[in-house]
C-alpha positions as CSV (number, residue, x, y, z in Angstrom):
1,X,106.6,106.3,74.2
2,X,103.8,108.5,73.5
3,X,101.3,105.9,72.6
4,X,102.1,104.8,76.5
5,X,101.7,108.0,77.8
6,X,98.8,108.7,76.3
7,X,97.1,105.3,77.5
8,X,97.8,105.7,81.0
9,X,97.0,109.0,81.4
10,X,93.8,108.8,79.8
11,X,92.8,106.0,82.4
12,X,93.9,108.0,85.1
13,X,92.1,111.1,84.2
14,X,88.9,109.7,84.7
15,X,86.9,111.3,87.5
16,X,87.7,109.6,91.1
17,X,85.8,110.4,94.2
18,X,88.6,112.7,96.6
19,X,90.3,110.6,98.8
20,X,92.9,111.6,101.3
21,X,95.0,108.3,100.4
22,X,98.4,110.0,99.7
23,X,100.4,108.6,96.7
24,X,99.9,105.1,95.0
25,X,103.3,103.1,95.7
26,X,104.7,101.4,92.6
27,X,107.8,99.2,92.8
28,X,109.7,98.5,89.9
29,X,112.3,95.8,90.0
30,X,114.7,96.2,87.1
31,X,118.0,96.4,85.6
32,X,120.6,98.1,83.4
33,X,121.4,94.7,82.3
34,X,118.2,93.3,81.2
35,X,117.3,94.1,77.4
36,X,113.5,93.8,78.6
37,X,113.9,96.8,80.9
38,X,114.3,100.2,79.2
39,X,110.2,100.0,78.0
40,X,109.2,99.7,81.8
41,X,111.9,102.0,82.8
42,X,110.7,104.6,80.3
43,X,107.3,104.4,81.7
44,X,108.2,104.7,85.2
45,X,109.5,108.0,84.5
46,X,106.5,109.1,83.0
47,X,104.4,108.1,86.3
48,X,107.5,110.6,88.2
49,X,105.4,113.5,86.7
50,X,102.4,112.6,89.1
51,X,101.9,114.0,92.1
52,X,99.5,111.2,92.7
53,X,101.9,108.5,92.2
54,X,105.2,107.7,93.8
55,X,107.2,105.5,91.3
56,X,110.1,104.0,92.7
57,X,113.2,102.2,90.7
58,X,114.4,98.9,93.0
59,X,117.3,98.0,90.8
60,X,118.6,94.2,90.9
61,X,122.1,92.5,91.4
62,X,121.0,89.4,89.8
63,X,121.9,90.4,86.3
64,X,125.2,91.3,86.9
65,X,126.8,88.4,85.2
66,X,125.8,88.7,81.7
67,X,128.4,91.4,80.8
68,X,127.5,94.3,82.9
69,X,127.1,95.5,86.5
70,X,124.2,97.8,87.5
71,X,125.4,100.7,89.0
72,X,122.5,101.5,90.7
73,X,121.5,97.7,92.1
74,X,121.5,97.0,95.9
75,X,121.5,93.7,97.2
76,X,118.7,94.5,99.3
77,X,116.2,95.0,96.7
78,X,116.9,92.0,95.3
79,X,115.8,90.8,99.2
80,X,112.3,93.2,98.9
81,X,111.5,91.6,95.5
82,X,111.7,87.8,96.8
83,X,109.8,88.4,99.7
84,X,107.1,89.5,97.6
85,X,107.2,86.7,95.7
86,X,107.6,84.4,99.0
87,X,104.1,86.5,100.1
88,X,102.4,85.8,96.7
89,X,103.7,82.1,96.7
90,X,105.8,81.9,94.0
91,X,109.4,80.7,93.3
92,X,110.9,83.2,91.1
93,X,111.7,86.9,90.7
94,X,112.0,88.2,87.4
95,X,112.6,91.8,85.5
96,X,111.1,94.3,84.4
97,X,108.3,93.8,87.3
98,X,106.3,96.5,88.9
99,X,104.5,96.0,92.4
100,X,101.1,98.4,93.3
101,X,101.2,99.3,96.9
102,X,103.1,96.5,97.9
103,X,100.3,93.8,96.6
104,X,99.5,93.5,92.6
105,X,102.3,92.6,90.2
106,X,102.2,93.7,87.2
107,X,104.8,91.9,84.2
108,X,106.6,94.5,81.8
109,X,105.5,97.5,80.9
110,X,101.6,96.7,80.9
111,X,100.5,100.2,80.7
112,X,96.7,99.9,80.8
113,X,96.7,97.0,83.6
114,X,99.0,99.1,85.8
115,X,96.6,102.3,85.3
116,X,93.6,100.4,86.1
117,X,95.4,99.4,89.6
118,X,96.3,102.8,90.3
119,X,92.8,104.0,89.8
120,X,91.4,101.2,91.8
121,X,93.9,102.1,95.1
122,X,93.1,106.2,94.5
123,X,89.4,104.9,94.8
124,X,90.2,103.1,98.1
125,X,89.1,105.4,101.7
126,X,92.5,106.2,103.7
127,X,93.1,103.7,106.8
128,X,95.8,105.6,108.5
129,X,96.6,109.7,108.6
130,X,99.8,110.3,107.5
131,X,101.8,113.6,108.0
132,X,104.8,115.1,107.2
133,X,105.6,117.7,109.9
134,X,107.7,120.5,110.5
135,X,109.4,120.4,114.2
136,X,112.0,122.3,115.3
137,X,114.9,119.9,114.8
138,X,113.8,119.1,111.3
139,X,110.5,117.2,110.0
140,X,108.8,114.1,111.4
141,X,106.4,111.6,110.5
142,X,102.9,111.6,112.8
143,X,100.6,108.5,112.6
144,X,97.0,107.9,113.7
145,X,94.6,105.1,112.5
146,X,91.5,106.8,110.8
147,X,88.3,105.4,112.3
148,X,89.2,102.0,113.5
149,X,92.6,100.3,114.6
150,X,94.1,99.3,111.7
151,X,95.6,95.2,112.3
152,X,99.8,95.3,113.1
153,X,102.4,95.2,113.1
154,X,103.2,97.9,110.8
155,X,106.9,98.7,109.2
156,X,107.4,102.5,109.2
157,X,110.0,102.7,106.3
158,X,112.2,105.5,104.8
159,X,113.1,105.5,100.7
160,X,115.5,108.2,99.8
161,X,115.7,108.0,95.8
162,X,117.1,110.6,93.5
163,X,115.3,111.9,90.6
164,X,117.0,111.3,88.0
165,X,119.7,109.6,86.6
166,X,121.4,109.3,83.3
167,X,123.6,106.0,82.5
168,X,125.7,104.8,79.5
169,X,125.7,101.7,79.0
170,X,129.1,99.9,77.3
171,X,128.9,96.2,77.7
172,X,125.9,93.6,78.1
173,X,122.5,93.6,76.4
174,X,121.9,97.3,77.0
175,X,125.3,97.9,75.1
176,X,125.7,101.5,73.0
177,X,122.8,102.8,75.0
178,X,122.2,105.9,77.1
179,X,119.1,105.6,79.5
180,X,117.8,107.6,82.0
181,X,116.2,106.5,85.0
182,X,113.7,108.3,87.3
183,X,113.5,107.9,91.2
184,X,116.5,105.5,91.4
185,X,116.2,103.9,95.1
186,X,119.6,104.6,97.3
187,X,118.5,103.9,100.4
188,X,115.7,102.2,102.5
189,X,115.6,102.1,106.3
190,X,113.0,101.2,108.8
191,X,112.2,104.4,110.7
192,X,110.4,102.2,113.6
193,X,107.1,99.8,113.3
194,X,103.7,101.1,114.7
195,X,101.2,99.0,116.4
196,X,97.8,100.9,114.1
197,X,96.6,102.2,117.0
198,X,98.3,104.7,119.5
199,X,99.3,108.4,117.7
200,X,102.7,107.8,116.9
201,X,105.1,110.6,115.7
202,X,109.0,109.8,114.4
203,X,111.8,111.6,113.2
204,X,113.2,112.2,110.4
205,X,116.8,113.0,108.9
206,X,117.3,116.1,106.6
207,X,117.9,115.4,102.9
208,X,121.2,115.9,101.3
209,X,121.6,117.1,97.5
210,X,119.1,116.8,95.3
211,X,118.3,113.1,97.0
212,X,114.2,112.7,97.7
213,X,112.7,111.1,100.4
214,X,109.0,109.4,100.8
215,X,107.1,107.5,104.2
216,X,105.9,104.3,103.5
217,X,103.5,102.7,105.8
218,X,103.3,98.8,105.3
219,X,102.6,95.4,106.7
220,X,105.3,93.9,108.4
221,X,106.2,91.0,106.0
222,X,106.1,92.3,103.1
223,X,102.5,92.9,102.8
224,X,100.4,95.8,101.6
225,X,101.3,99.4,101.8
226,X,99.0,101.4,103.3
227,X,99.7,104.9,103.1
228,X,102.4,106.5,101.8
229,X,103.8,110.9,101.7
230,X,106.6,112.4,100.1
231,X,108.9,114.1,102.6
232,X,108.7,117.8,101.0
């Protein structure tokens, strides 16, 4: 695990001009089920110590039947990761597979190519100020295009994830195996949808627990995320 480490974060320390872009969104579909997982999974949490990258864990239901259930998997993941694949024209989902801001795919735990996408999207000029405010019944989300009108419409979504989470695994062909998992998606809901034009500000719900929160800003249709904030 060191030897991917080391790779991704030498790519990423490279100089990049300052960009007020917010985090770089990756996806990854996966499962305690699938014995391809764990590498992908392991390097996922490694991205969790970034402030510069919000990793997110979309566990799958689709693996269920080979001997054991994911505890964490939500049906409606397994919806997010075929409309991507319906956007990008192909027939199949598949894990371990990691999605950069809601557009590249990357297969497995493909360390370098996934490090040279998060450089590229850090590199990329911000389309749309995103906030996380304080108000006086709890914080809210304000939106403004930055320069031009950005095209609509746009899905204003919610992720709440917690941190981390530690599994053992008994049955299927993860068996004997104790894995932790970083960001582990509970819940997704769609705050409201934005036209990328008129100032728009939005409530938000206060955490509970140790459970995380993040604003995603994204084409409606499963298309590219364009600006993303933790909820602090």
């Amino acid at each position: 695990m060191a030897g991917i480490a080391a790779a991704i974060w030498a790519v990423l320390a490279a100089p990049v001009a300052a960009q007020d872009t917010g985090p770089v969104v990756v996806e990854l579909f996966t499962s305690q089920g699938c014995s391809s997982c764990p590498p992908a999974d392991a390097l996922l949490r490694e991205l969790a110590a970034r402030d510069d990258v919000l990793p997110l864990a979309l566990h799958v239901d689709y693996w269920d039947y080979i001997g054991w259930a994911d505890s964490f998997a939500i049906p409606a993941h397994t919806e997010r990761q075929r409309g991507y694949a319906r956007t990008a024209g192909r027939d199949m989902v598949f894990t371990p597979q990691m999605i950069v801001m809601g557009q590249q795919s990357v297969v497995g735990a493909r360390s370098m190519k996934l490090a040279e996408l998060i450089l590229q999207h850090m590199q990329h000029p911000p389309v749309i100020s995103l906030s996380i405010v304080d108000g006086g019944a709890g914080p809210g989300v304000e939106l403004r295009p930055v320069g031009a009108p950005v095209a609509g419409p746009l899905d204003v979504l919610v992720v709440r994830y917690a941190p981390l989470r530690r599994v053992e695994i008994t049955r299927g062909e993860n068996a004997g195996r104790t894995l932790d998992y970083a960001n582990v998606v509970e819940g997704w809901e769609r705050l409201g949808q934005w036209d990328g034009a008129t100032p728009l500000r939005l409530e938000l719900e206060a955490l509970t627990g140790d459970q995380r929160a993040a604003v995603l800003v994204q084409r409606a249709g499963h298309g590219p995320i364009l600006a993303a904030a933790r909820v602090k």
